[in-house]
C-alpha positions as a Markdown table, in Angstrom:
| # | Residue | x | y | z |
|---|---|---|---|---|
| 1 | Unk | 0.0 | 0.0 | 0.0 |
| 2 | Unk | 1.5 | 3.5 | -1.2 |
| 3 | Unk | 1.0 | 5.7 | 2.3 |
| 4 | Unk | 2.4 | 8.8 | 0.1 |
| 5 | Unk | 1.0 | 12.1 | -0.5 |
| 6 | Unk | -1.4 | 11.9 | -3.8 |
| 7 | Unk | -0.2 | 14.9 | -6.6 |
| 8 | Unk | -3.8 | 16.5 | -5.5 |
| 9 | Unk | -3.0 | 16.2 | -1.9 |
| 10 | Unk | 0.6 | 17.7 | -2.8 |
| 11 | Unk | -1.3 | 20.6 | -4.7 |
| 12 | Unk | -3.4 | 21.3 | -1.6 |
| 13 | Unk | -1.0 | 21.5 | 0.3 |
| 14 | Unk | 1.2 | 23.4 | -1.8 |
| 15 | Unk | -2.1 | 25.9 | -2.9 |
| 16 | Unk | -3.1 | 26.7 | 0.8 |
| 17 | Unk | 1.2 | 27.4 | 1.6 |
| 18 | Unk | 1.0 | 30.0 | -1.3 |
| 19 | Unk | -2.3 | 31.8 | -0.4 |
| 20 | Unk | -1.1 | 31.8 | 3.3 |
| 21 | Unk | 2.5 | 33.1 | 2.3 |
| 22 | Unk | 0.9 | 35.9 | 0.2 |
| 23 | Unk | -1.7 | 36.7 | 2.2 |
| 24 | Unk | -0.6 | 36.1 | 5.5 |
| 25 | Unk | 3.1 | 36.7 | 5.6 |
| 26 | Unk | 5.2 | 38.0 | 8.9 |
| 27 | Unk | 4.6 | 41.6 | 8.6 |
| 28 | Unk | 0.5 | 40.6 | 8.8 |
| 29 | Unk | 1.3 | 38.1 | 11.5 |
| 30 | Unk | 3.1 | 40.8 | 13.8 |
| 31 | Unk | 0.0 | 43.0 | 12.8 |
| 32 | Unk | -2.1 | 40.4 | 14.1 |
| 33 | Unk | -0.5 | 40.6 | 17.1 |
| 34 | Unk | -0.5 | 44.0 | 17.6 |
| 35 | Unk | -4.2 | 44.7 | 16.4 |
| 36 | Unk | -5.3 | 41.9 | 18.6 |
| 37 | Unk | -8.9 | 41.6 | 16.4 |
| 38 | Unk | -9.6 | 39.2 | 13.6 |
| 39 | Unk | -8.8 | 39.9 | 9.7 |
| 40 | Unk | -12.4 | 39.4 | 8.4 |
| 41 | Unk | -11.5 | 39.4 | 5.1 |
| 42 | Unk | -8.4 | 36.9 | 5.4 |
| 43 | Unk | -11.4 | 34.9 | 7.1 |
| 44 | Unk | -13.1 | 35.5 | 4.1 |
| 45 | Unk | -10.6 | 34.8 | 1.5 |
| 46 | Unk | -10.4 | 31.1 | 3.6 |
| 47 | Unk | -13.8 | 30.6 | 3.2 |
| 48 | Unk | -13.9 | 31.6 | -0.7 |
| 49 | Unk | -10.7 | 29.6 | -0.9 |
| 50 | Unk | -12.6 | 26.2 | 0.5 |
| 51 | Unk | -10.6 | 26.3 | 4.0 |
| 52 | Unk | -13.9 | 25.5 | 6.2 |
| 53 | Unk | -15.9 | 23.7 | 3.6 |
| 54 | Unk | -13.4 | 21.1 | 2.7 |
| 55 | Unk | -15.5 | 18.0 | 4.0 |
| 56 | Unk | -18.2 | 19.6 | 3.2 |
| 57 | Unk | -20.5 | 17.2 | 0.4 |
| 58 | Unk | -20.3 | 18.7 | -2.9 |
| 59 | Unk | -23.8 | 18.3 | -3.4 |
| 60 | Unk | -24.6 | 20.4 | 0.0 |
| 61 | Unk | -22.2 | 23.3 | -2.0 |
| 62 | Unk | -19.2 | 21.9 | -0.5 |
| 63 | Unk | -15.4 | 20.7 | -1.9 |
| 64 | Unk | -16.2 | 17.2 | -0.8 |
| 65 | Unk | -12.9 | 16.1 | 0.2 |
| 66 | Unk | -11.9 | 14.0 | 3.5 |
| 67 | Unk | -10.2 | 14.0 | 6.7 |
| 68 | Unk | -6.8 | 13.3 | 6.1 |
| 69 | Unk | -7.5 | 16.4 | 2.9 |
| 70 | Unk | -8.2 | 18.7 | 6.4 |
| 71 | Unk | -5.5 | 17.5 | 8.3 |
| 72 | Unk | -2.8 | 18.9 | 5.5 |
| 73 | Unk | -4.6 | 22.3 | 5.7 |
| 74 | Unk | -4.3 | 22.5 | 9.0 |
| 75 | Unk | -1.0 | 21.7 | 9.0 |
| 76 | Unk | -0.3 | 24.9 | 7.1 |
| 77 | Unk | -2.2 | 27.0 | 8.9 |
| 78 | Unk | -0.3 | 25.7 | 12.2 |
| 79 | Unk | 2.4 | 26.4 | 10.3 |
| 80 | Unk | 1.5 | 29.8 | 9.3 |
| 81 | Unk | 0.4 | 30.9 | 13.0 |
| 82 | Unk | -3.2 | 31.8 | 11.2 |
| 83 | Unk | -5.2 | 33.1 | 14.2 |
| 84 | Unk | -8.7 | 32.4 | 15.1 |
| 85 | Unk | -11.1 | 29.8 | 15.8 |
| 86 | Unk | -10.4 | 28.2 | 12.6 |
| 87 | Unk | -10.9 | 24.2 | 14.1 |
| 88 | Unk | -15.0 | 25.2 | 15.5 |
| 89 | Unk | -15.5 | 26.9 | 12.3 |
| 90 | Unk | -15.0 | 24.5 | 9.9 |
| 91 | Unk | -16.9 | 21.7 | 12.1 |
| 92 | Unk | -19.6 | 24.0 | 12.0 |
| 93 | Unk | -19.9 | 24.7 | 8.2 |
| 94 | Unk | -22.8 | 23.2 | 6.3 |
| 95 | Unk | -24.2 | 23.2 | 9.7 |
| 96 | Unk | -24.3 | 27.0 | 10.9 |
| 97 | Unk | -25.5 | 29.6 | 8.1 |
| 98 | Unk | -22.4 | 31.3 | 6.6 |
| 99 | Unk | -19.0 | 29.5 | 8.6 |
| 100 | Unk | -18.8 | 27.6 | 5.3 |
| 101 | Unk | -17.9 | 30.9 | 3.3 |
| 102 | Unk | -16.1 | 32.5 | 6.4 |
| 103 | Unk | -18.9 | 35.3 | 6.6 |
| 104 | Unk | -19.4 | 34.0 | 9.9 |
| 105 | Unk | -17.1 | 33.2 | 12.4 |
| 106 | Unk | -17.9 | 30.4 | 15.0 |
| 107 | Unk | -16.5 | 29.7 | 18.6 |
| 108 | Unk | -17.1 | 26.7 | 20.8 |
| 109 | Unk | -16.4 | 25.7 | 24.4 |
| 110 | Unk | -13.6 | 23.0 | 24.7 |
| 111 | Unk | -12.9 | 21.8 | 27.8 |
| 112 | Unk | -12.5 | 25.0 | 30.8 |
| 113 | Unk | -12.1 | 28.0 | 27.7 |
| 114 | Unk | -13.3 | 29.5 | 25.2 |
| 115 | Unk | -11.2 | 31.3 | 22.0 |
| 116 | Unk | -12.1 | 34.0 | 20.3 |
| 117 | Unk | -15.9 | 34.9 | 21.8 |
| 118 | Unk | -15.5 | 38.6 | 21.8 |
| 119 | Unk | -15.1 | 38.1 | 17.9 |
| 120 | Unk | -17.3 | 35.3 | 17.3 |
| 121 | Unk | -20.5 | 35.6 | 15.2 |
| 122 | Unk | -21.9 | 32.1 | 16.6 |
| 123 | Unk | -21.2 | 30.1 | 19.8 |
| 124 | Unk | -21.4 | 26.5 | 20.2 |
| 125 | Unk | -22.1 | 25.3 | 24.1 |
| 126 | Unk | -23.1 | 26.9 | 26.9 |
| 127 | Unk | -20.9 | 30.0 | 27.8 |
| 128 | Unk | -23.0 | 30.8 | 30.6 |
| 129 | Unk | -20.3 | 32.9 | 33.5 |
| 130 | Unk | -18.0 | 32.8 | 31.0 |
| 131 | Unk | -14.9 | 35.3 | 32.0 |
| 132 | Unk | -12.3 | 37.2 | 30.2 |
| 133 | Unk | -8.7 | 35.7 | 30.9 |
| 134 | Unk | -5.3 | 36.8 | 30.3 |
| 135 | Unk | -4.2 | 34.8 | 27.6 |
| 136 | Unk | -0.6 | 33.8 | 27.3 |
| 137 | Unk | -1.0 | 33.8 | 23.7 |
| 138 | Unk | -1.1 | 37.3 | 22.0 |
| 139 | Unk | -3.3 | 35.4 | 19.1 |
| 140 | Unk | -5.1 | 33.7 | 20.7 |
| 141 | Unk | -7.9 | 35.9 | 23.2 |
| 142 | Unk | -9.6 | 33.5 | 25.9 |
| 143 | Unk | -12.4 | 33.4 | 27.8 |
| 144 | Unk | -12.6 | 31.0 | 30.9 |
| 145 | Unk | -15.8 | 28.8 | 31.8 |
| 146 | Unk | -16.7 | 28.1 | 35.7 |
| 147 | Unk | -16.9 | 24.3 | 35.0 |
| 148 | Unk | -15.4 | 22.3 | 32.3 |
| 149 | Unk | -17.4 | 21.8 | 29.3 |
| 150 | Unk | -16.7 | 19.8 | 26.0 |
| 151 | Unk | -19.8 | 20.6 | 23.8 |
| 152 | Unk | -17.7 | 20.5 | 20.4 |
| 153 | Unk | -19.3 | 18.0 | 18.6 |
| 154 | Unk | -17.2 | 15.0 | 16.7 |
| 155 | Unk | -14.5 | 16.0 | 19.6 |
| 156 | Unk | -12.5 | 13.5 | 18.0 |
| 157 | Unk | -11.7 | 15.4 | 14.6 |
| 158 | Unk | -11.4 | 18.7 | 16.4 |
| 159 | Unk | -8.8 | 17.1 | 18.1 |
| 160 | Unk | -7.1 | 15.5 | 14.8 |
| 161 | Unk | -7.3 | 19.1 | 12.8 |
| 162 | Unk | -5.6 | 21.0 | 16.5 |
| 163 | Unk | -3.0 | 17.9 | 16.6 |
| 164 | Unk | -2.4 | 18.9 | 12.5 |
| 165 | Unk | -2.0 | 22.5 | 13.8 |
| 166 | Unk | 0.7 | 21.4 | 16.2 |
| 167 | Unk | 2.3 | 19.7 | 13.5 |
| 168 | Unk | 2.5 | 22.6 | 11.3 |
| 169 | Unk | 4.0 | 24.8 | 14.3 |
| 170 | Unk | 6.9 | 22.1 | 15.0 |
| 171 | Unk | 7.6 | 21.7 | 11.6 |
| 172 | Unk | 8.3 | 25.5 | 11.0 |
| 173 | Unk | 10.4 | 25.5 | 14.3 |
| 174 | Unk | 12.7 | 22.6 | 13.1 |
| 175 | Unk | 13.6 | 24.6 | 9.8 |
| 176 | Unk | 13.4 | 27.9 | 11.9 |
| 177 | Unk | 16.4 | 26.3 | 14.0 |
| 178 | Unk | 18.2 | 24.7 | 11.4 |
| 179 | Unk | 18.5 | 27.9 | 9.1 |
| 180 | Unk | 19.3 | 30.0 | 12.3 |
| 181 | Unk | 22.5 | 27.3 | 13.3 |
| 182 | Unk | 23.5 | 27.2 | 9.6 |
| 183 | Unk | 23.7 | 31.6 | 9.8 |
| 184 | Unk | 25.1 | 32.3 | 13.3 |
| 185 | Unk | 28.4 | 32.3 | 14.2 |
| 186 | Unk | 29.9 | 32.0 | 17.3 |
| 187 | Unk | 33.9 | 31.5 | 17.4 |
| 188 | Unk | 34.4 | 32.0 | 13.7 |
| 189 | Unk | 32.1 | 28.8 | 12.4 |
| 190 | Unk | 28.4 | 28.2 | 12.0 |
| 191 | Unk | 26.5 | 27.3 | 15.6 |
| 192 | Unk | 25.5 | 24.0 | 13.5 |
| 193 | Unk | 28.4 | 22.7 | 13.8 |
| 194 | Unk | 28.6 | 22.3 | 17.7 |
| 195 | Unk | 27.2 | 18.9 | 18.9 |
| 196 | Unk | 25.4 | 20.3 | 21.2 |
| 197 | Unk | 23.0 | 22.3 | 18.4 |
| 198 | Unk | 23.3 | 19.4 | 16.1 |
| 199 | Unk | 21.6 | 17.2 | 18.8 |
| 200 | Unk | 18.7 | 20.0 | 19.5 |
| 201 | Unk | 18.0 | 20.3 | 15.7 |
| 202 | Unk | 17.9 | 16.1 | 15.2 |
| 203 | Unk | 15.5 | 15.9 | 18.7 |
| 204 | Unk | 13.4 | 18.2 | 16.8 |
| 205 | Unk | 13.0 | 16.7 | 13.8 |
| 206 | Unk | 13.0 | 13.1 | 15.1 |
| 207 | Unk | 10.0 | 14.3 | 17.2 |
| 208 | Unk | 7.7 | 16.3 | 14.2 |
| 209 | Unk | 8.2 | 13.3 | 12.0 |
| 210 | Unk | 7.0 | 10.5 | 14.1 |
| 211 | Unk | 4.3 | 13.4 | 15.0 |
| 212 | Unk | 3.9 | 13.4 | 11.5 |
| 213 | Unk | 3.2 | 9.5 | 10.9 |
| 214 | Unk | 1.0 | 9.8 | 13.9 |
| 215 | Unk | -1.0 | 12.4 | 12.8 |
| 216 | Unk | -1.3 | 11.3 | 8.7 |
| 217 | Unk | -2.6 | 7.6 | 10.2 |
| 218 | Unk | -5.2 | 8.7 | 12.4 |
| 219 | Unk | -6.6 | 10.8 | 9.6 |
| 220 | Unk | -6.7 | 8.1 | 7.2 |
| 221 | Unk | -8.2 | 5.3 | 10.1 |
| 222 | Unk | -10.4 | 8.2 | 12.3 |
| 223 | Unk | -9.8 | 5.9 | 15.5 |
| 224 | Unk | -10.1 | 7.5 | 18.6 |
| 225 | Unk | -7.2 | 5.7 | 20.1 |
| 226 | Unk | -5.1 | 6.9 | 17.9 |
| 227 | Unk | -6.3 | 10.6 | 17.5 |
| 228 | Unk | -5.8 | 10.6 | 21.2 |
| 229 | Unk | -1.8 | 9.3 | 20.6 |
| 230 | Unk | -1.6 | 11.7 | 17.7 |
| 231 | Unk | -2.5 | 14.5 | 20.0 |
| 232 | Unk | 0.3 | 13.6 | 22.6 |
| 233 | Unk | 2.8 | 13.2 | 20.2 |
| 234 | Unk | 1.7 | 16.3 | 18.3 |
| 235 | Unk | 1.6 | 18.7 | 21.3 |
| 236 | Unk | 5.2 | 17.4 | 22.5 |
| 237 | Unk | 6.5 | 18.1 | 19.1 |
| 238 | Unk | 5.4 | 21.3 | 19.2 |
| 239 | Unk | 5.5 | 22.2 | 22.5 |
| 240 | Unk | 9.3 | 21.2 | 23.3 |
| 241 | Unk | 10.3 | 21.5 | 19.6 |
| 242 | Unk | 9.5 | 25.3 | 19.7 |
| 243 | Unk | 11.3 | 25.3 | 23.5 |
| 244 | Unk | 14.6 | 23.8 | 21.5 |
| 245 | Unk | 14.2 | 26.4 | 18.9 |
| 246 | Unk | 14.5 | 28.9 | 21.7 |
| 247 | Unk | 17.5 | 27.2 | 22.4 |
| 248 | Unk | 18.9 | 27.6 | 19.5 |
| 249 | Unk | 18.5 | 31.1 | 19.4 |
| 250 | Unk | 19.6 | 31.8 | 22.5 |
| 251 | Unk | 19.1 | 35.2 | 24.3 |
| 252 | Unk | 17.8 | 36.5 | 21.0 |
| 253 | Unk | 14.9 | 33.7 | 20.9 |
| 254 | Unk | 13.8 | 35.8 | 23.8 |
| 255 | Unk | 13.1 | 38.8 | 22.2 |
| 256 | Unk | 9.8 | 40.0 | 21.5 |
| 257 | Unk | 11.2 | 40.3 | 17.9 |
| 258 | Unk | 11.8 | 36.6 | 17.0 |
| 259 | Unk | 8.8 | 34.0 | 16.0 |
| 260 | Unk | 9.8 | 31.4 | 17.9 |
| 261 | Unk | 7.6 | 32.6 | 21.3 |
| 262 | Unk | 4.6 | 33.1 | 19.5 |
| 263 | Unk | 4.8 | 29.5 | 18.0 |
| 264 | Unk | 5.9 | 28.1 | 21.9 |
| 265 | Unk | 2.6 | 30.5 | 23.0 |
| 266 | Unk | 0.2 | 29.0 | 20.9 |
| 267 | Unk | 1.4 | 25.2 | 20.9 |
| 268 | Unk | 0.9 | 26.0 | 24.8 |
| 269 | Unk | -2.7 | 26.8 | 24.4 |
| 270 | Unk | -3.9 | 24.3 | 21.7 |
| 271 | Unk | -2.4 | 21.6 | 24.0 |
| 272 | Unk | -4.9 | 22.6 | 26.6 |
| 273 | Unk | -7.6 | 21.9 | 23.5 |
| 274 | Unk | -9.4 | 18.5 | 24.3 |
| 275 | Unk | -8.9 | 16.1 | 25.4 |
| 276 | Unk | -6.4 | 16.7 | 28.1 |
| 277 | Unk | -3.2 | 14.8 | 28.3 |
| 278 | Unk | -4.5 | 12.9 | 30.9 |
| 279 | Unk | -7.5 | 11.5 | 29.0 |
| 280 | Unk | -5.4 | 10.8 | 26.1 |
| 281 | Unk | -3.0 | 8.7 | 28.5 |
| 282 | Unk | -5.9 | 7.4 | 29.5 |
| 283 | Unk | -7.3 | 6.3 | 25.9 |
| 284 | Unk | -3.9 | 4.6 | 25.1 |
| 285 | Unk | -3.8 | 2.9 | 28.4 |
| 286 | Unk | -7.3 | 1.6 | 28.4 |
| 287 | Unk | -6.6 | 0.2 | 24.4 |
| 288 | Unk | -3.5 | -1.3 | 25.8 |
C-alpha cells in the first residue's frame, strides 16, 4: 500500500502554503498581534478559498474532500500561525448559516475555555459565566468557563485538525532552528556545527516526523485511540520542539522580535484543547 501524498494532496498543500504566504506573511502576523482583532476578510478569502468547507459534500455546495484532505490544511495554517477559531469553524460549516464561506465566524467551548468569543458571530455550548482571561497567547484571546465543558461535537476530529495545527507549528520551528544554526556564528564557524546544536536540531526533527506518521494515520483510520496518541505526540512536538528552537536562538529567541515565542505560545494553548493529556494517557492505556 502506497501511504504517500497523492499529486492532489501535494497541490493542496502546496495551494493553501502559497495563499497563506501571500496573504498572510510575517509583517500581517506581527499586525495580528498588535491589532489583537480578527482579519475578516483573510477569514473571508479562507472561506472563498474552500478552507472551512473542505469536508463539506459537494452536493450540500461543498469541496467534498476527506479528513486526512483537512489535516494537510491544517497543518499549514499551524504552520503559518493563522489566528482564530479556525478548528470550531470549519466543524460548523454546512451546519451554521455562513461559517462555510467564512462570513461568519464560529466559537465553541472545549474543555474550561473559550477562544475567540468577543469576535465570534456564533457560539457552540453553553458559555454561561464565562470570564475574560489573560491569555498567554497574543493570538489567541480567551475566555474561561466556571466548570469544564466539552460541547464541540465530533471532539474527536477537532482534536485531529488541532493535533495537524501542532504539526504545522513544529515543523516550522525545526527549519526555523536549522537555518538560524546554519547563519550564526559563534567563534568563527556556523553554531551547527557544535554537537550540542546538532543534537537539538535532530531531537526536533525526530519528534515532528513521528508526529507526522502519527497524525497522517489517524486521519486516514479516524480511530479515537489513535487521535488521542496523535495528540500527545503532536503537542510534545510542538511544545518542546518550539522550547529547543528557543534554544537555539539563545538570548535573541527571547526577544519580542523573533517567532519562535509566539509559535511556543500557541502550541501552549492548543495543547490545553481537548482532550487533556491525561484522557489521552488514559485512551492509550485503556486500548492497551
Amino acid at each position: 500500500m502506497d501511504f504517500r501524498l497523492t499529486d492532489d494532496q501535494k497541490a493542496l498543500k502546496a495551494g493553501v502554503r502559497e495563499l497563506l504566504a501571500g496573504r498572510f506573511d510575517r509583517d500581517a502576523l506581527r499586525a495580528s498581534v498588535e491589532r489583537g482583532t480578527l482579519d475578516r476578510g483573510l477569514w473571508r478569502e479562507l472561506g472563498a478559498a474552500g478552507f472551512f468547507a473542505l469536508r463539506v459534500p459537494e452536493g450540500d455546495g461543498g469541496v467534498g474532500l476527506g479528513l486526512p484532505e483537512a489535516v494537510l490544511v491544517f497543518e499549514e495554517a499551524g504552520r503559518a500561525l493563522l489566528p482564530g477559531p479556525l478548528v470550531a469553524t470549519h466543524m460548523a460549516a454546512g451546519v451554521v448559516e455562513g461559517a462555510a464561506e467564512g462570513d461568519v465566524v464560529v466559537t465553541a467551548a472545549d474543555g474550561g475555555l473559550v477562544e475567540w468569543l468577543d469576535e465570534a458571530d456564533v457560539v457552540l455550548g453553553d458559555i454561561a459565566g464565562a470570564v475574560a482571561v489573560r491569555s498567554v497567547d497574543p493570538l489567541t484571546p480567551l475566555h474561561r468557563l466556571p466548570a469544564p465543558v466539552v460541547a464541540m461535537p465530533a471532539t474527536g476530529v477537532a482534536a485531529l485538525l488541532t493535533a495537524a495545527e501542532q504539526l504545522g507549528s513544529a515543523a516550522r520551528t525545526t527549519e526555523t532552528a536549522v537555518s538560524y544554526a546554519r547563519t550564526r556564528e559563534q567563534f568563527g564557524q556556523a553554531i551547527g556545527a557544535f554537537q550540542a546544536v546538532k543534537h537539538l536540531c535532530a531531537r526536533m526533527l525526530v519528534r515532528t516526523e513521528v508526529a507526522r506518521a502519527a497524525v497522517y494515520a489517524a486521519a486516514v483510520t479516524g480511530d479515537p485511540v489513535e487521535i488521542a496518541g496523535a495528540k500527545l505526540l503532536a503537542d510534545e512536538a510542538a511544545v518542546d520542539g518550539a522550547r529547543d528552537c528557543l534554544q537555539v536562538h539563545g538570548g535573541m529567541g527571547f526577544t519580542w522580535e523573533a517567532d519562535v515565542h509566539l509559535h511556543l505560545k500557541r502550541a501552549w494553548v492548543r495543547s490545553r484543547r481537548g482532550p487533556s493529556k491525561a484522557q489521552a494517557e488514559e485512551a492509550e492505556a485503556a486500548a492497551l
